[in-house]
gemmi code that builds the backbone of each chain (N, CA, C; Angstrom):
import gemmi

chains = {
    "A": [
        ("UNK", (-12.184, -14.047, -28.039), (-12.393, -14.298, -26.620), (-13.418, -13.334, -26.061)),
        ("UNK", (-14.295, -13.699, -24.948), (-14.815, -12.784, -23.978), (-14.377, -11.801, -23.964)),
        ("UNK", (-14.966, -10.748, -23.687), (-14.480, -10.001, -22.634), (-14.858, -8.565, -23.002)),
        ("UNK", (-14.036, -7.190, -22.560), (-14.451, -5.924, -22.555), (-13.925, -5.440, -23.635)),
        ("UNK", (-14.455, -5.017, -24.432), (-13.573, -4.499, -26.261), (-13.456, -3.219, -26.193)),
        ("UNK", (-12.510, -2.394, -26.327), (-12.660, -0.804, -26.232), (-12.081, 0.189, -27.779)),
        ("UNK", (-12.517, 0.967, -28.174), (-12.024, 1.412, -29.489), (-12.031, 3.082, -29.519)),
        ("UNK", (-11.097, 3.469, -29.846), (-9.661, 2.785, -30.402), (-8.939, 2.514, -29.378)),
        ("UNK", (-7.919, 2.226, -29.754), (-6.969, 1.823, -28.432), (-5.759, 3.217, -28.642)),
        ("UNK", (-5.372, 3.887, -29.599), (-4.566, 4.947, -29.450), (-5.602, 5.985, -29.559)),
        ("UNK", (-5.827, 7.449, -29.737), (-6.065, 8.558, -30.390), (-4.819, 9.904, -29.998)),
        ("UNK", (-5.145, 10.203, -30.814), (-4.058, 12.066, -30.545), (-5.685, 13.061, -30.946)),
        ("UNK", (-5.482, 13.983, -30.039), (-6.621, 15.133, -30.579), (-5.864, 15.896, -30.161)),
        ("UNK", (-6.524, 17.641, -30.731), (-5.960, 18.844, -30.363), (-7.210, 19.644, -29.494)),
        ("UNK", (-6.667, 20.094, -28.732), (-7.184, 21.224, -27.562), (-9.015, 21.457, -28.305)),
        ("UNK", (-9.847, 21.381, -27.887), (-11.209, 22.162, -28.379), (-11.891, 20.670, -28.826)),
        ("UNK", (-11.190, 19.534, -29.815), (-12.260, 18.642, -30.258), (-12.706, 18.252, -29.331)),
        ("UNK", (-13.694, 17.117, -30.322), (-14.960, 15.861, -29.514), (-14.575, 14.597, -30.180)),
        ("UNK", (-14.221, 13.754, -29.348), (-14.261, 12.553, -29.180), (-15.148, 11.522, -28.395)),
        ("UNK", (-16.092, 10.527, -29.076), (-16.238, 9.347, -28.754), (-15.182, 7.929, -28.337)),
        ("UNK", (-15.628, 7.698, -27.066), (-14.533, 6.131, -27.104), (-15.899, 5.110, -27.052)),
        ("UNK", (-16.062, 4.373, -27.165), (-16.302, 2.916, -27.643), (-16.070, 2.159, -26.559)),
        ("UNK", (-17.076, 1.011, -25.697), (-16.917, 0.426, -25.045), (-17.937, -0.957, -25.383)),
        ("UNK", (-17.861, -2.023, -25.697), (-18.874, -2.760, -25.434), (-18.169, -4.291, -24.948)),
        ("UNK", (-19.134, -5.342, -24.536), (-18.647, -6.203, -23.201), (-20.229, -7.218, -23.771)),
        ("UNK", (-19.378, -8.399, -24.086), (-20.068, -9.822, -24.519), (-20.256, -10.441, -23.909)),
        ("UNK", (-20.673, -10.127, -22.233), (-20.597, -11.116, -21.212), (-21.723, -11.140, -20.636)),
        ("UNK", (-23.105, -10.476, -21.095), (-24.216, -10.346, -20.459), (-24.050, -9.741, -19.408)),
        ("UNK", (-23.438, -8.235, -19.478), (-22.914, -7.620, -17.998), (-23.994, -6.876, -17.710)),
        ("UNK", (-24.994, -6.606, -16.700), (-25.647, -5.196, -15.990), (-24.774, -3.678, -16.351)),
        ("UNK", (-23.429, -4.026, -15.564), (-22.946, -2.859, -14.670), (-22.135, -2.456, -15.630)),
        ("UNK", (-21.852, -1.162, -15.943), (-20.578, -0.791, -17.360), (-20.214, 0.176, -16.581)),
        ("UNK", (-18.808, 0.662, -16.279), (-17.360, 1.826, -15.726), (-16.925, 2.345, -16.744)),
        ("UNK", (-16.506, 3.447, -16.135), (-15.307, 3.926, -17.330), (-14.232, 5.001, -15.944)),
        ("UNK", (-13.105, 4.533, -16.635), (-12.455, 4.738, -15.002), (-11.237, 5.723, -16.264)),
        ("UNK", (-10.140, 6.694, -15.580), (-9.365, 7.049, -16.106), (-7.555, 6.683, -15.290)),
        ("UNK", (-6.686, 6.282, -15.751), (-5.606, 6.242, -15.098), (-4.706, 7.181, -15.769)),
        ("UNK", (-3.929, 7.850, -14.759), (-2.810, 8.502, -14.853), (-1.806, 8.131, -13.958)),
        ("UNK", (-0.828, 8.454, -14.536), (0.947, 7.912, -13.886), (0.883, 8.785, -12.361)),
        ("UNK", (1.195, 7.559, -11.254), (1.119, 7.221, -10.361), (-0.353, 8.047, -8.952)),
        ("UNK", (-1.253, 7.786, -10.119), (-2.508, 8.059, -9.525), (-3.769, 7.352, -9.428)),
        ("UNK", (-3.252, 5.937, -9.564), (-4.183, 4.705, -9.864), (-5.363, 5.406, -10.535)),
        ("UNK", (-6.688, 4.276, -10.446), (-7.579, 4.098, -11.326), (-8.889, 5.680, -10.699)),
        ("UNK", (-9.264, 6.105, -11.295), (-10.357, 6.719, -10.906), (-11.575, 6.899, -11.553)),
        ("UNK", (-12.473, 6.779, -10.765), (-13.902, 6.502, -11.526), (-14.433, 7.609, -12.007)),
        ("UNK", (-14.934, 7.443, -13.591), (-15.501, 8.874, -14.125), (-17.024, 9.334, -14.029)),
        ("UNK", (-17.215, 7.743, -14.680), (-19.169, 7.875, -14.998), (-19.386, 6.098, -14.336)),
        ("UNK", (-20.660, 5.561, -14.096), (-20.908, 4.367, -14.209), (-22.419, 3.844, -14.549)),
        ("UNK", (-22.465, 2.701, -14.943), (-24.073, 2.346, -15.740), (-24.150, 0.986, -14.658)),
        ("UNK", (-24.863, 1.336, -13.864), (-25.882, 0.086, -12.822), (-26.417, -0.918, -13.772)),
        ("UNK", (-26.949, -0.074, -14.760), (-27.945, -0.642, -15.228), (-28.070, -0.547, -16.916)),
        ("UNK", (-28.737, -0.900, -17.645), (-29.148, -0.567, -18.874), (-30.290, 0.501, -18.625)),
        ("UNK", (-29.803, 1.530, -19.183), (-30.942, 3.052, -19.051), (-30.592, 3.983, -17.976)),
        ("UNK", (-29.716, 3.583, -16.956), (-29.209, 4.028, -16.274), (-27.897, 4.653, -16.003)),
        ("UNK", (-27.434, 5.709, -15.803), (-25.922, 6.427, -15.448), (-26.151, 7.449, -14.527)),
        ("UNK", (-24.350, 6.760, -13.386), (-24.591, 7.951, -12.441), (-23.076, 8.555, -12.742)),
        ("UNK", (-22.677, 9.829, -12.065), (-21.230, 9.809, -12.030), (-20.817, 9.667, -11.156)),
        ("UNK", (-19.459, 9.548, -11.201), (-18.148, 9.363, -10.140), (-17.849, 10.036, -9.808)),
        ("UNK", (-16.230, 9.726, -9.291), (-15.589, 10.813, -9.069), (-14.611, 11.815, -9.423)),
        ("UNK", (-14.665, 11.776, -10.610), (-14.161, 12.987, -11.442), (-14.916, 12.960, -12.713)),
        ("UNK", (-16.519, 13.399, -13.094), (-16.849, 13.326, -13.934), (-17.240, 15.159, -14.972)),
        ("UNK", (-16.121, 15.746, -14.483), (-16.508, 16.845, -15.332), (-15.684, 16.909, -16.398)),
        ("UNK", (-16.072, 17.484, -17.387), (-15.790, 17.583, -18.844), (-16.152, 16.170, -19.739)),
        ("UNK", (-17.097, 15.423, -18.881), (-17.017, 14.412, -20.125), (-18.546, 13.838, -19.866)),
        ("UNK", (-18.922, 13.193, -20.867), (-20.762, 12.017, -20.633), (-20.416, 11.080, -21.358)),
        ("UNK", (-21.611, 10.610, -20.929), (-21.618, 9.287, -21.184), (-23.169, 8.613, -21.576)),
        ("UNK", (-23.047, 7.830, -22.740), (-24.479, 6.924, -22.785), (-24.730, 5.305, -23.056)),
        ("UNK", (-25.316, 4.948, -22.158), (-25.809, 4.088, -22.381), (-26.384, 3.496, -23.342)),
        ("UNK", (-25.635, 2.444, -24.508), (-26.532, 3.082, -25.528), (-27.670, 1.498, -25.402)),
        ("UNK", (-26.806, 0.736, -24.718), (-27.733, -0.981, -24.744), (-27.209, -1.718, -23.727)),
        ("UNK", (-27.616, -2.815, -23.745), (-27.116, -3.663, -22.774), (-25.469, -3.633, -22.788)),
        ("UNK", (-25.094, -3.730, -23.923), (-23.739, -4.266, -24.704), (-22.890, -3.338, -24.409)),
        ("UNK", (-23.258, -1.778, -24.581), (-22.484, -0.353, -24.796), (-22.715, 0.516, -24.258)),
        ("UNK", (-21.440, 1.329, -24.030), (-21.363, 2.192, -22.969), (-20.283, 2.852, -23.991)),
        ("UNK", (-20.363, 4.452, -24.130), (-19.492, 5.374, -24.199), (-19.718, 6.244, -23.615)),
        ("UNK", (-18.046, 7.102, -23.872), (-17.915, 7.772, -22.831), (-17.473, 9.150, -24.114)),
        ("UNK", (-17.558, 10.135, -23.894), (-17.742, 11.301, -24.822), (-16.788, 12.875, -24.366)),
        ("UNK", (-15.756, 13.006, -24.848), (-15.307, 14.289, -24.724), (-15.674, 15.343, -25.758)),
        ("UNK", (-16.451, 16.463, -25.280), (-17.262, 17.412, -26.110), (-15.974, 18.259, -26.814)),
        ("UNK", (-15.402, 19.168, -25.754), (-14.506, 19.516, -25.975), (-12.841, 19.388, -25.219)),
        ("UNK", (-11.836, 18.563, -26.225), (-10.582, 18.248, -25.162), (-10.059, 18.944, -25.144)),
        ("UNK", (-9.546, 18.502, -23.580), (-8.462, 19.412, -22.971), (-7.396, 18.763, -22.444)),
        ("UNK", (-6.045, 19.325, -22.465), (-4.890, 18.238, -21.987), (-4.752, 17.983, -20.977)),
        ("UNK", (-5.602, 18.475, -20.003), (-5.692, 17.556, -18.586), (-6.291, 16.415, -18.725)),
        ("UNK", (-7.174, 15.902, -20.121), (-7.617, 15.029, -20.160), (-6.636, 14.029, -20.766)),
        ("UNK", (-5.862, 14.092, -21.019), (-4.682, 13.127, -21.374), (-4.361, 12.239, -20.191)),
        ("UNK", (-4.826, 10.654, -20.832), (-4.715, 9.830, -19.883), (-4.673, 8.296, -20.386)),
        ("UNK", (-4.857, 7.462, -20.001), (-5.165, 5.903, -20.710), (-6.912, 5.825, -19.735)),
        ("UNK", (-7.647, 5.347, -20.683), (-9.277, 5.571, -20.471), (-9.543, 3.740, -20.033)),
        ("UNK", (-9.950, 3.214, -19.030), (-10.441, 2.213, -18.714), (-12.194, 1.848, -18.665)),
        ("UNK", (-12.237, 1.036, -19.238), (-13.824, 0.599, -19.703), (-14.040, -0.759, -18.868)),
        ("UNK", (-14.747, -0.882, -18.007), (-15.202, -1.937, -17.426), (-16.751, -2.222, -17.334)),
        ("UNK", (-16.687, -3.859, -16.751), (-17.922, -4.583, -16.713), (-18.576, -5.157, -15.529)),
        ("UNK", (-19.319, -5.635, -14.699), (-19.678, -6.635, -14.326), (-21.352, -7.172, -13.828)),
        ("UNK", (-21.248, -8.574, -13.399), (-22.620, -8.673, -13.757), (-23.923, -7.996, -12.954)),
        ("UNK", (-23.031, -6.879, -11.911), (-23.911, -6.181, -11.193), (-23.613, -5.423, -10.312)),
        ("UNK", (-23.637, -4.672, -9.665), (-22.666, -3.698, -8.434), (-22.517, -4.374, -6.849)),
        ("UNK", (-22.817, -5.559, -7.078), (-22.960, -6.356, -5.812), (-21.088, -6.339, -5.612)),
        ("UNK", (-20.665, -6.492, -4.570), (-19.399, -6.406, -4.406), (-19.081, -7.997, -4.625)),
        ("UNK", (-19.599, -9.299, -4.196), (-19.283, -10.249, -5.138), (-19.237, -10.358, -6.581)),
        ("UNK", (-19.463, -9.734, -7.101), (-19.271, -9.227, -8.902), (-18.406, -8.695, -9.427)),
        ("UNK", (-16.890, -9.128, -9.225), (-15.633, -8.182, -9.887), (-16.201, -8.036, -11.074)),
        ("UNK", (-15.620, -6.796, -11.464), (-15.587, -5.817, -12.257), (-14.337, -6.450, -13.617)),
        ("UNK", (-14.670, -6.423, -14.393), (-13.770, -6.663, -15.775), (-13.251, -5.604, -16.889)),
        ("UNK", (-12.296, -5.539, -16.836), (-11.172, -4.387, -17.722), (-11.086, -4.685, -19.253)),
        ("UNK", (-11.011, -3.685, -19.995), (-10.788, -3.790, -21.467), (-8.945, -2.959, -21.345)),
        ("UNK", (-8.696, -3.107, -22.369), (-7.144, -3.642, -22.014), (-6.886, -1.658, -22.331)),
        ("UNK", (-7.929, -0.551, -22.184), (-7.759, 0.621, -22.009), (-7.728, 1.610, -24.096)),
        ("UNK", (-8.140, 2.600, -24.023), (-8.101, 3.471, -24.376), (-6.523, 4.551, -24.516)),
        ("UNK", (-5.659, 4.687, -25.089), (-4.539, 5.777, -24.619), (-4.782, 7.232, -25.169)),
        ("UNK", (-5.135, 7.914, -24.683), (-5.729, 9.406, -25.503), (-4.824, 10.757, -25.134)),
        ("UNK", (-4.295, 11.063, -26.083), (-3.241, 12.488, -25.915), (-3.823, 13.377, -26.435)),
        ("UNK", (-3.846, 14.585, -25.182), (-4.450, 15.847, -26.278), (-3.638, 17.196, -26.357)),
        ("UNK", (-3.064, 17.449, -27.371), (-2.504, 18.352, -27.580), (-3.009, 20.015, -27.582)),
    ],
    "B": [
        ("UNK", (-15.320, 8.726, 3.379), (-14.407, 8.777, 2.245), (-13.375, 7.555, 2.397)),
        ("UNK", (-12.539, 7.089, 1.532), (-11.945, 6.332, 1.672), (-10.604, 6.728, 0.798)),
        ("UNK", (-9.561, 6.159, 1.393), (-8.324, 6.640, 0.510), (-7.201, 4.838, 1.022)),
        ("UNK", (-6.481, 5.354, 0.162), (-5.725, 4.088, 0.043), (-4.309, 4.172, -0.370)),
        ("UNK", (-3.511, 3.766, 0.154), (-1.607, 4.249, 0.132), (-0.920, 2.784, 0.117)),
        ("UNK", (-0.412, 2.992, -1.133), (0.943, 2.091, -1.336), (1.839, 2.358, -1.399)),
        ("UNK", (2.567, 1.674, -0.318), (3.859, 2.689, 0.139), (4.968, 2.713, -0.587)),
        ("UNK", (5.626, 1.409, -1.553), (6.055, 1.605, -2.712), (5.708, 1.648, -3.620)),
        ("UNK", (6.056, 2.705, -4.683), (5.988, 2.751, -6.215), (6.518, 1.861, -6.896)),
        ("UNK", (7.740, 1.498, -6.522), (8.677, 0.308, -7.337), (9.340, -0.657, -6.336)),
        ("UNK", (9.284, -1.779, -6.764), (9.480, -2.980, -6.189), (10.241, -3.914, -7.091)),
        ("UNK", (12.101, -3.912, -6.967), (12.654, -4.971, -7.536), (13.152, -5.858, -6.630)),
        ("UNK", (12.897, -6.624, -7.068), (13.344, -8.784, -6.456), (13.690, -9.671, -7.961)),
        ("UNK", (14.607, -10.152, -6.670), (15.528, -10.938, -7.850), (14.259, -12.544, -7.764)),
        ("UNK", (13.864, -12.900, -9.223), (13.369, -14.212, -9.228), (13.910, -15.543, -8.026)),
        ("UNK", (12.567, -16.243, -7.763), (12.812, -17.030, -6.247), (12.629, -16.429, -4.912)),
        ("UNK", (13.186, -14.808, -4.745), (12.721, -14.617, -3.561), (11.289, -14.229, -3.262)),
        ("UNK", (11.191, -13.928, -2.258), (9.633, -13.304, -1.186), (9.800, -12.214, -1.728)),
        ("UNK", (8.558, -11.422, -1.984), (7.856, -10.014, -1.865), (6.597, -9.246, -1.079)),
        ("UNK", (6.859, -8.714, -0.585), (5.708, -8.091, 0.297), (5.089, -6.408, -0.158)),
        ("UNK", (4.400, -6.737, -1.137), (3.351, -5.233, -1.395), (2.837, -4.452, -0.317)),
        ("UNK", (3.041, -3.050, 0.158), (2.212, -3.072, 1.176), (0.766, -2.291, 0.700)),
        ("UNK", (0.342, -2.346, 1.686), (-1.083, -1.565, 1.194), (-1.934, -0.934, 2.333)),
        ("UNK", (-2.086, 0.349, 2.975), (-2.445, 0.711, 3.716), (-3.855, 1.624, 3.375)),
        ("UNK", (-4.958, 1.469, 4.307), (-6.218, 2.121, 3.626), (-6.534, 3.411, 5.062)),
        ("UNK", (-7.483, 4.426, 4.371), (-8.227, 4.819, 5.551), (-9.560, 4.882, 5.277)),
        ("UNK", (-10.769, 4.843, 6.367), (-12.139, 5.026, 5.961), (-12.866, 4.999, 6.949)),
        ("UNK", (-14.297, 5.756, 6.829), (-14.633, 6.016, 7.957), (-15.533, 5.079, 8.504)),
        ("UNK", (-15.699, 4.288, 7.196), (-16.582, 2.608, 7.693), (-15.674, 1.230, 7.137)),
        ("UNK", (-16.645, 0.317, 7.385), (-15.847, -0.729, 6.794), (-15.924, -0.850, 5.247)),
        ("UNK", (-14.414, -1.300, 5.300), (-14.427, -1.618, 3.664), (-14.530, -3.319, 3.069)),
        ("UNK", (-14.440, -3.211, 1.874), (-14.009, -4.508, 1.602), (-12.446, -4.030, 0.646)),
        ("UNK", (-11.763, -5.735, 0.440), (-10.679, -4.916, 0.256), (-9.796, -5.859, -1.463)),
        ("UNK", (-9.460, -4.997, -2.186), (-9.191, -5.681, -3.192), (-7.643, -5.661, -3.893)),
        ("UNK", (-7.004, -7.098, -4.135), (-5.569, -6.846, -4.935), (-5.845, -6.840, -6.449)),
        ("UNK", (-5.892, -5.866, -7.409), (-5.709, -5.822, -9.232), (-4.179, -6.445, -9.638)),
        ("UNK", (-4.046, -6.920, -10.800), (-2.368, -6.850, -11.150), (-2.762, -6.137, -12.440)),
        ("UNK", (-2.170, -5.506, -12.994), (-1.996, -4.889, -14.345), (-0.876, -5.374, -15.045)),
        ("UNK", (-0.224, -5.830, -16.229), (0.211, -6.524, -17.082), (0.471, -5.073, -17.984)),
        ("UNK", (1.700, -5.591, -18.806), (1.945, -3.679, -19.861), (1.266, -3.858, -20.684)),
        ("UNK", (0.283, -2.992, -20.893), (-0.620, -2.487, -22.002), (-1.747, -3.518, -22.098)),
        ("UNK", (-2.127, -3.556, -20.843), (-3.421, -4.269, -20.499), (-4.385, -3.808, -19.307)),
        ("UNK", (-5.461, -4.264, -19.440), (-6.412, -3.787, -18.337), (-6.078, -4.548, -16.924)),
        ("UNK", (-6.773, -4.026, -15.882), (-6.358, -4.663, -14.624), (-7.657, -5.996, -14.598)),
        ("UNK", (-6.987, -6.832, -13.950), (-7.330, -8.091, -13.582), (-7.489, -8.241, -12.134)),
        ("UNK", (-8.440, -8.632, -11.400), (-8.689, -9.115, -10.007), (-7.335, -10.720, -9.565)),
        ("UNK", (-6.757, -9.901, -8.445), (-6.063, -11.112, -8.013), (-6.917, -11.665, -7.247)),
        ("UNK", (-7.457, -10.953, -5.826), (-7.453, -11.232, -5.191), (-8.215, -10.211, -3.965)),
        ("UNK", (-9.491, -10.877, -3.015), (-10.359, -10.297, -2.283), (-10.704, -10.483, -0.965)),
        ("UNK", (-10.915, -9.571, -0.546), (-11.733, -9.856, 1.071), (-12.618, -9.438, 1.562)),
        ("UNK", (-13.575, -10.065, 1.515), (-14.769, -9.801, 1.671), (-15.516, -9.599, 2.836)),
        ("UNK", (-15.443, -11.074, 4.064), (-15.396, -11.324, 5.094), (-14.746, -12.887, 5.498)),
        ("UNK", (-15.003, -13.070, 6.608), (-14.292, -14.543, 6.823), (-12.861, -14.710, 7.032)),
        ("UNK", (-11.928, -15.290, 6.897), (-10.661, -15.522, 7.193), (-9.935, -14.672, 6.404)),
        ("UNK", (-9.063, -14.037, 7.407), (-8.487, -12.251, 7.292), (-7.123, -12.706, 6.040)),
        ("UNK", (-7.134, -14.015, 6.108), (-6.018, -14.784, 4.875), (-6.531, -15.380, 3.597)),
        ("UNK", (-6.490, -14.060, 2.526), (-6.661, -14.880, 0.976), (-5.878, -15.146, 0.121)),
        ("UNK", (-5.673, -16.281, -0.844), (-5.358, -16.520, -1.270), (-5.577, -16.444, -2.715)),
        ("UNK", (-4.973, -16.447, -4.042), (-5.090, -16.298, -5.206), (-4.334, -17.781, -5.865)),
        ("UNK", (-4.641, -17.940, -6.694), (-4.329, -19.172, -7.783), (-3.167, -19.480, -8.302)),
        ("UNK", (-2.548, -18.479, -8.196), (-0.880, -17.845, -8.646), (0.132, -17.925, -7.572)),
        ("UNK", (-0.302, -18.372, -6.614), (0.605, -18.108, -5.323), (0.918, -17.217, -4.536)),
        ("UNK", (-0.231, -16.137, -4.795), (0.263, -14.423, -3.824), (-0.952, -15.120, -2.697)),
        ("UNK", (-1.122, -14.362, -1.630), (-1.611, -14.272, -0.656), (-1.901, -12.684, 0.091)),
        ("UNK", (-3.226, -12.391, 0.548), (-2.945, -11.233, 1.301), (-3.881, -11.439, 2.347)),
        ("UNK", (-3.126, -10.677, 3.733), (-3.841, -10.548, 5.121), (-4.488, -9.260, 5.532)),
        ("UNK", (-5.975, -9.587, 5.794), (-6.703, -8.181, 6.032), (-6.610, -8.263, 7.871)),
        ("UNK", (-5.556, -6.738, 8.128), (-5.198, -6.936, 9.312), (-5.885, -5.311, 9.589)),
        ("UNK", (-7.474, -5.522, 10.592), (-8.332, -4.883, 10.673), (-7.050, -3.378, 11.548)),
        ("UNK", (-6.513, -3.631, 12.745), (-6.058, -3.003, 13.633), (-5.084, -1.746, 12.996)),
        ("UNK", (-4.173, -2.619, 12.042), (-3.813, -1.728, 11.205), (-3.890, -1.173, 9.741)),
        ("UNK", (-5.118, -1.276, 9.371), (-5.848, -0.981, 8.492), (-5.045, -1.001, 7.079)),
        ("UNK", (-4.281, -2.227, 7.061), (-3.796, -3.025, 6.240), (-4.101, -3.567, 5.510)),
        ("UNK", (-3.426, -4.256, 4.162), (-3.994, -5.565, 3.565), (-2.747, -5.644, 2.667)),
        ("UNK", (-1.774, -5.838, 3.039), (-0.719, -6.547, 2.481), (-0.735, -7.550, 1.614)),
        ("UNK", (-0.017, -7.442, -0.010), (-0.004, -8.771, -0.669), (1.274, -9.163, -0.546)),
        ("UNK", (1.453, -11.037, -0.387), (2.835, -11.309, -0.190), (2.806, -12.565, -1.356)),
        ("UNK", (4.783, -12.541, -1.656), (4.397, -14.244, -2.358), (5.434, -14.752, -1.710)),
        ("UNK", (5.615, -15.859, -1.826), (6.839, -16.913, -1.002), (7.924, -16.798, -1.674)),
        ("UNK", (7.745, -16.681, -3.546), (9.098, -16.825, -4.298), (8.194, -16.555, -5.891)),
        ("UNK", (8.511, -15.431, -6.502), (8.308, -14.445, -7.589), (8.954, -15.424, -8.745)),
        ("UNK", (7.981, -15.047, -9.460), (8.673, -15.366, -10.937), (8.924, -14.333, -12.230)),
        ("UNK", (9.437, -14.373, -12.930), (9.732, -13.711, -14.303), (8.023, -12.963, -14.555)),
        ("UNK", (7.371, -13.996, -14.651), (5.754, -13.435, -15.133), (4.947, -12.916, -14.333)),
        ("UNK", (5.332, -12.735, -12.923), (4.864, -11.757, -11.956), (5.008, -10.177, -11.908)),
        ("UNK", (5.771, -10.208, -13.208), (6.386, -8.549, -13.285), (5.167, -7.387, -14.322)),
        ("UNK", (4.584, -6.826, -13.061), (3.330, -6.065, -13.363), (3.071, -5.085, -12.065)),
        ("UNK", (2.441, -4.066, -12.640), (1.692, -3.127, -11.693), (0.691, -4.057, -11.156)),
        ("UNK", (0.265, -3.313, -9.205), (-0.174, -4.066, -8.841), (-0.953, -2.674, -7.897)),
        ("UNK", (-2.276, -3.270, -8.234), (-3.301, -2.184, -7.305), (-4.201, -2.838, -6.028)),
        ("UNK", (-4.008, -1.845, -5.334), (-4.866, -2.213, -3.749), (-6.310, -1.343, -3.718)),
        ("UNK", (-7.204, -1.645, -3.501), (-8.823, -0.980, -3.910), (-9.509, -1.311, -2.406)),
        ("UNK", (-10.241, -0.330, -2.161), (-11.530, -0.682, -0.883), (-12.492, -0.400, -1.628)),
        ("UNK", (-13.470, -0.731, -1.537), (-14.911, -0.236, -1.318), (-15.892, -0.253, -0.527)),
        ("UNK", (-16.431, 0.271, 0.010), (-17.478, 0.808, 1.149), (-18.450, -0.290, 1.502)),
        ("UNK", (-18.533, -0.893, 2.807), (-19.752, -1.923, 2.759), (-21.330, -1.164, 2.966)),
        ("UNK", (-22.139, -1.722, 2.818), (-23.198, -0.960, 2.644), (-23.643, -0.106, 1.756)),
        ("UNK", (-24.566, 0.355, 1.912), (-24.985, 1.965, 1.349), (-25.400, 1.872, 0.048)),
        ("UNK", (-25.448, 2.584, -0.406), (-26.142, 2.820, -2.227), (-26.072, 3.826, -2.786)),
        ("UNK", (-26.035, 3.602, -4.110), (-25.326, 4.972, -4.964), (-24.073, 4.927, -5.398)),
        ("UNK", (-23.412, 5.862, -6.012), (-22.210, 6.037, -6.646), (-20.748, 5.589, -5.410)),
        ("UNK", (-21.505, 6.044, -4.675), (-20.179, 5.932, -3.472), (-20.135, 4.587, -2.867)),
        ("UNK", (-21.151, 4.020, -2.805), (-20.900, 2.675, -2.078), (-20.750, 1.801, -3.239)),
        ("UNK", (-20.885, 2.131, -4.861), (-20.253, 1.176, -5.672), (-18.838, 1.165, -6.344)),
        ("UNK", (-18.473, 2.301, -5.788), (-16.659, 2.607, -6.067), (-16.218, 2.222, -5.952)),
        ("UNK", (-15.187, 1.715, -6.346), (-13.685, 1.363, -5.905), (-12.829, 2.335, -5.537)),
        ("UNK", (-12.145, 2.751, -4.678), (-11.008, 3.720, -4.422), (-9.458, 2.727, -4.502)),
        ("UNK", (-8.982, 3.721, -5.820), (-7.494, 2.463, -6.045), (-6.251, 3.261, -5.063)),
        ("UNK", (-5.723, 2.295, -5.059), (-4.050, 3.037, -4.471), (-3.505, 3.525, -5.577)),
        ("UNK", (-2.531, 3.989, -5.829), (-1.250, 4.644, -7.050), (-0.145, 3.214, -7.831)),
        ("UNK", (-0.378, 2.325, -6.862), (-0.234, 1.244, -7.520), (1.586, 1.131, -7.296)),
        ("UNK", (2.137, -0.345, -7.277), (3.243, -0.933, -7.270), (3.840, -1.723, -8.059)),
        ("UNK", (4.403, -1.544, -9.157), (5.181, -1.936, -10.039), (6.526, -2.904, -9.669)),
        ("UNK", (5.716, -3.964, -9.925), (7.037, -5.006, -9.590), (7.616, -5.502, -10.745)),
        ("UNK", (9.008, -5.664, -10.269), (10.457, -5.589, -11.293), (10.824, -7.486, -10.896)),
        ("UNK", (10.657, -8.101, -11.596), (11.776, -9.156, -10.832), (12.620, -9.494, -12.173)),
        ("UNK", (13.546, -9.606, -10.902), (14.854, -9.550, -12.170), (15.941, -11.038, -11.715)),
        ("UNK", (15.860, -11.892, -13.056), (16.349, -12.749, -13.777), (17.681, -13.008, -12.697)),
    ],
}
model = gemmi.Model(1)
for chain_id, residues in chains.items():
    chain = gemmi.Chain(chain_id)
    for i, (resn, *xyz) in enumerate(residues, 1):
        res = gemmi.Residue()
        res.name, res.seqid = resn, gemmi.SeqId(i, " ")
        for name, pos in zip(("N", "CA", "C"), xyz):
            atom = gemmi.Atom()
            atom.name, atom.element = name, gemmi.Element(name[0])
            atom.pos, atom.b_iso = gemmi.Position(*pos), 0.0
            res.add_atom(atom)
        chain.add_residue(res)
    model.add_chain(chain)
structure = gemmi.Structure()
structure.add_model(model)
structure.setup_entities()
């Protein structure tokens, strides 16, 4: 099916690594998110791609980047983790930042860091 | 800035009856205004939007929500819940106008977890 693919869907790391997550989206999308959720603090925006070649950040984008790598892909990069970063990682799409353009979810990332 | 409050965390109803999500926003311009449902161990899905035009939308599923400007509302309601309605449920603004990171945000609520029970 369509839609937003994200990889992996579990990880465990310990305090100090680097992790890559994996985002890519088969829908001919512009716009690529990467949002983080934590228990009872809804969705929050980290980094976002307008565009292909383009990234701005959000609003909580420290300790982590992100690249653009094509139309298709978007990751998002922890250099070094930390367990505040323990969260479920949301990867989204859409075909442009126009507010008629909902935004499309990959079914999340779950990342624990010890 | 914009912020956004759902006033319950948990929401159980017994299957057949009405439910009313609430969803209260603040901001210092206009927003537009959005219902997500989340499903367990899935990404969020768009129910449901308001953009402009009639302050009453509707979704495909049978929820409904009213963007009630005065009290800077946007309530989702349904008439009568089913078994497969049982999901987290997020309320979002985003900023009309402007450009840049901030006017393409979404600001979510903490979200409402509905229970309906059998």
């Amino acid at each position: 099916n369509a839609g937003v693919t994200q990889t992996p869907k579990f990880q465990v790391l310990k305090t100090g690594q680097s992790m890559t997550l994996q985002c890519a989206q088969d829908m001919n999308h512009n716009s690529m998110y990467w949002y983080r959720q934590d228990p009872g603090m809804g969705l929050r925006l980290i980094y976002y791609s307008a565009s292909e070649g383009t990234t701005d950040k959000g609003e909580v984008p420290n300790g982590y980047n992100v690249s653009r790598l094509n139309k298709r892909e978007f990751s998002l990069r922890l250099e070094s983790a930390a367990p505040s970063q323990t969260s479920v990682y949301f990867c989204a799409s859409s075909p442009g930042v126009r507010v008629s353009q909902p935004q499309h979810f990959g079914d999340g990332t779950r990342l624990s860091i010890l | 800035a914009q912020s956004v409050t759902q006033l319950d965390s948990q929401v159980p109803v017994f299957e057949e009856a009405p439910v009313e999500l609430r969803c209260n926003y603040s901001s210092s311009v206009s927003v537009y205004l959005f219902w997500y449902v989340q499903y367990p161990n899935q990404g969020l899905q768009l129910l449901l939007k308001y953009l402009s035009g009639s302050t009453l939308v509707e979704s495909i599923n049978g929820f409904e929500a009213e963007f009630n400007k005065s009290q800077t509302s946007f309530h989702l309601r349904k008439p009568s819940v089913h078994i497969s309605d049982t999901a987290e449920y997020f309320c979002a603004v985003r900023p009309r106008g402007g450009s840049g990171a901030g006017s393409y945000q979404l600001t979510f609520g903490k979200g409402t977890k509905l229970s309906v029970i059998p």
